[in-house]
C-alpha positions, 0 to 999 in steps of 0.5 A: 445520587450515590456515589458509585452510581454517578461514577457508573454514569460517568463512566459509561458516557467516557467513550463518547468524549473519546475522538475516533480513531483517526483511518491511516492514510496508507489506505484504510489498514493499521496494525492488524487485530490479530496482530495486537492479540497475539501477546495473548493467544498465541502467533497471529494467523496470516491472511494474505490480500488476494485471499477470499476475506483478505480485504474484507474490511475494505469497502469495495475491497479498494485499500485507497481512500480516495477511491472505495470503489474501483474507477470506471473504465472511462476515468483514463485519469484515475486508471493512470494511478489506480492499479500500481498504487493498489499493488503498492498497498497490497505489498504494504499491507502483506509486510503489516499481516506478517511482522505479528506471526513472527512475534515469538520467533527468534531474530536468527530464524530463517523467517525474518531473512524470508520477510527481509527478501520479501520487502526488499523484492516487492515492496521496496523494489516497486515503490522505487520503481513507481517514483523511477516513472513518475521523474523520468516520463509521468511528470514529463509526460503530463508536463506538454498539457499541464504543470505538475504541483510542485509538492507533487514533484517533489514529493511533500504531503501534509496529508494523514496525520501530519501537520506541517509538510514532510518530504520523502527522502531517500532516508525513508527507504534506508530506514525501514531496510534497516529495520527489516534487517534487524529481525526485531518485531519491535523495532519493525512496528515502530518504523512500518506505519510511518513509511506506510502511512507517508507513501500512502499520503503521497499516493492519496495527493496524486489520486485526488489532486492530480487525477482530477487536474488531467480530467480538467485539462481538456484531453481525453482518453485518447491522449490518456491512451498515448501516456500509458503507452509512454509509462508502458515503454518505460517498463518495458526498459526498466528490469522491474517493470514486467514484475510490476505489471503482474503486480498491478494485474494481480492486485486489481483481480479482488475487484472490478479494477481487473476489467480494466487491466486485463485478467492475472494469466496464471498469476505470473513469475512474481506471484509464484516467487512471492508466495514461496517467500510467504511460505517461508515466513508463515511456515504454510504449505498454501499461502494465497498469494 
């Protein structure tokens, strides 16, 4: 056989013994093919989640991988996780659509302090939240019925890519703040996939392992009804729990997820603030937000 053609054969069998590459565990999201482009052809263009495409790449439009479609109404346990969680993803995914359309921008643009408010409000504002909930009536509340998984409590996840257990820390908050704050594109790819993917992978372990332990445990939708109403007085108190809510109702309106929180009137108070703070970074007169 000629040389060149076996090298041709060879060449074109390669991808095949290539593994796939592995879906982060953030929901189904990664550094943005606009984003990886944008060295060549130019600044990428930002499509934000609730835009008409924003999650077209997404089955069902859902960003979890536990749950492609959204949960029925009767699942009372999934719907205890489902619509936070979505809006925790969707302000993960926002910071990952905008990190590449600052790529050419100089760190002392007003952009970059625009991206640093938007992470500080929305993204890390609810993270801190959610965790804020979960150790202050979540777990107490699940725990008069069942045991919480310790790993769960605590936070530790060997799910993802990791392959020895990794525990959230206060660090991982700090980490990426800081990085935000640096108003370098670089230092900020290097540090948002790993925050993403490890909240997300927490996230994952509440929703497969936990959701499915409360619809084993006997109680059904009424008691489901009784420990919303306990996460709901707790928001109620908290000073970020009204936003979180209109988060939460805004990300669940892609889907048939709304059906069960209740329709976005308007949007709310976050969704305007936040798409001013878009405007701010993208430099878009209309930002879908």
């Amino acid at each position: 056989t000629p040389l060149p053609f076996l090298m041709y054969v060879l060449l074109a069998a390669a991808p095949s013994f290539l593994p796939a590459p592995r879906t982060p565990a953030w929901g189904r999201v990664g550094l943005s093919p606009r984003g990886s482009a944008c060295a060549f052809f130019g600044p990428a263009q930002y499509v934000d989640p609730l835009a008409p495409k924003g999650l077209e790449q997404f089955a069902g439009s859902m960003t979890s991988r536990v749950w492609y479609l959204p949960p029925d109404k009767s699942d009372w346990a999934a719907l205890l996780f489902c619509a936070r969680h979505e809006a925790i993803r969707h302000e993960l995914l926002r910071l990952e659509r905008l990190v590449p359309v600052l790529q050419y921008k100089d760190k002392a643009d007003p952009a970059f302090d625009a991206l640093e408010e938007l992470h500080a409000n929305y993204c890390d504002a609810a993270i801190r939240f959610t965790h804020q909930l979960e150790e202050e009536a979540l777990w107490p509340a699940i725990g008069e019925v069942l045991e919480v998984p310790a790993d769960i409590q605590e936070r530790t996840t060997v799910g993802g890519t990791y392959r020895t257990p990794v525990q959230w820390a206060e660090s991982d908050y700090e980490e990426l703040r800081e990085a935000f704050a640096s108003h370098n594109v670089n230092t900020i790819r290097q540090v948002l996939p790993a925050f993403a993917e490890k909240a997300g992978s927490l996230m994952e372990e509440q929703e497969r392992r936990l959701a499915a332990l409360l619809r084993e445990s006997g109680r059904g939708p009424e008691w489901g009804e009784q420990l919303q109403a306990k996460l709901d007085e707790f928001a109620a108190a908290h000073p970020f729990g009204a936003t979180m809510q209109q988060l939460s109702v805004g990300a669940a309106q892609p889907t048939k997820l709304r059906e069960c929180v209740g329709p976005a009137s308007g949007g709310g108070e976050a969704a305007a603030a936040r798409a001013a703070l878009l405007q701010r970074v993208t430099g878009e007169s209309a930002v879908v937000a």
